[in-house]
C-alpha positions as CSV (number, residue, x, y, z in Angstrom):
1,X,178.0,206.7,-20.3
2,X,177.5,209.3,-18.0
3,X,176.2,207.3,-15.5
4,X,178.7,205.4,-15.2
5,X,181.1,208.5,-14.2
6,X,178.9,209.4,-12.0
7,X,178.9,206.0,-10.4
8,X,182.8,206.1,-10.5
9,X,183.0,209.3,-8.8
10,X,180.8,208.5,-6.2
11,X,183.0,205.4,-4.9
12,X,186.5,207.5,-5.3
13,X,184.4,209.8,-2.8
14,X,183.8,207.1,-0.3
15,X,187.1,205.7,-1.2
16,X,188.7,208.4,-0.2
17,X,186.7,209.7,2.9
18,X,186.7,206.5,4.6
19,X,190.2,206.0,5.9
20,X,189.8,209.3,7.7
21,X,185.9,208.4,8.8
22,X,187.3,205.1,10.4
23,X,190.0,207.0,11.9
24,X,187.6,209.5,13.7
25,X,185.0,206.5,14.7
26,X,187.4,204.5,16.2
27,X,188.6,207.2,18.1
28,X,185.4,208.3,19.0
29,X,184.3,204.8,20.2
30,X,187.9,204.4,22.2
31,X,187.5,208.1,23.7
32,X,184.0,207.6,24.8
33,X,184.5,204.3,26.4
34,X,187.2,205.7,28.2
35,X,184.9,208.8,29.5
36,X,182.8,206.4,30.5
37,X,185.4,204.3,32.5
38,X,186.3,207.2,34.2
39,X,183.5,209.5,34.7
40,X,184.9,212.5,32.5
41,X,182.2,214.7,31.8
42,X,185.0,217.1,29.6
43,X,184.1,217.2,25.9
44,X,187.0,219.5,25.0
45,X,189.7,217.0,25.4
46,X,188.4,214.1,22.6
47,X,187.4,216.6,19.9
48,X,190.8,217.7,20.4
49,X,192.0,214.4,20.0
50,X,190.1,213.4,17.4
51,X,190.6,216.9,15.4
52,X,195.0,216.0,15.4
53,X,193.7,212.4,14.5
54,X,191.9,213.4,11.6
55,X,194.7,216.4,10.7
56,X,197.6,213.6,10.8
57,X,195.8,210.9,8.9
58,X,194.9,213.8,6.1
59,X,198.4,214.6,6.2
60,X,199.3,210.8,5.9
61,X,196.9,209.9,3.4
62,X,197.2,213.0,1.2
63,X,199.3,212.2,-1.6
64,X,197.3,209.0,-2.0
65,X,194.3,211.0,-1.9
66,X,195.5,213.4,-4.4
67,X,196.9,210.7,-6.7
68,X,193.4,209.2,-7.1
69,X,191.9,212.5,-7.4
70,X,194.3,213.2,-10.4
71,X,193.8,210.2,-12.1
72,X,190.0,210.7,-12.1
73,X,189.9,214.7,-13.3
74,X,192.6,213.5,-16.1
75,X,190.6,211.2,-17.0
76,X,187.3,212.6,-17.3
77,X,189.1,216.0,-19.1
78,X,190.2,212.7,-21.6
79,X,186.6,212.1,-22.0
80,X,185.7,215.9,-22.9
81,X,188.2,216.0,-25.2
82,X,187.5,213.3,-27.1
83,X,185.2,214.6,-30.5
84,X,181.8,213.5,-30.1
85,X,180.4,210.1,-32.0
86,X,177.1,212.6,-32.9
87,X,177.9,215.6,-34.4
């Protein structure tokens, strides 16, 4: 039984990172191609870029991210307070 909360946390986890992860690879791939286009040898300017990117999708994504969350902590707190089936 346990297991299987664990299992359930771990994919809300990855659930819930990954928008922002594909957010800041994406960028990351775009930026770097364009450095490479045209020979910028600044590293400043796309972890500033990708720093907003990853602030705005937070700030987009975070009552989604904190409605899952919920769901899964009232949920497990369900769990606890259930009597137990052995003693």
């Amino acid at each position: 039984m346990i297991i299987s909360y664990v299992n359930q946390a771990l994919w809300i986890a990855l659930m819930v990172s990954m928008p922002v992860v594909a957010v800041t690879v994406v960028l990351g791939f775009t930026l770097g191609f364009l450095q490479a286009i045209f020979q910028l040898q600044d590293q400043a300017l796309p972890f500033g870029i990708k720093l907003l990117a990853c602030v705005v999708s937070l700030v987009m994504l975070g009552p989604w991210i904190a409605g899952v969350m919920i769901q899964f902590t009232n949920q497990i707190l369900e769990v606890i307070s259930m009597p137990s089936m052995y003693g």
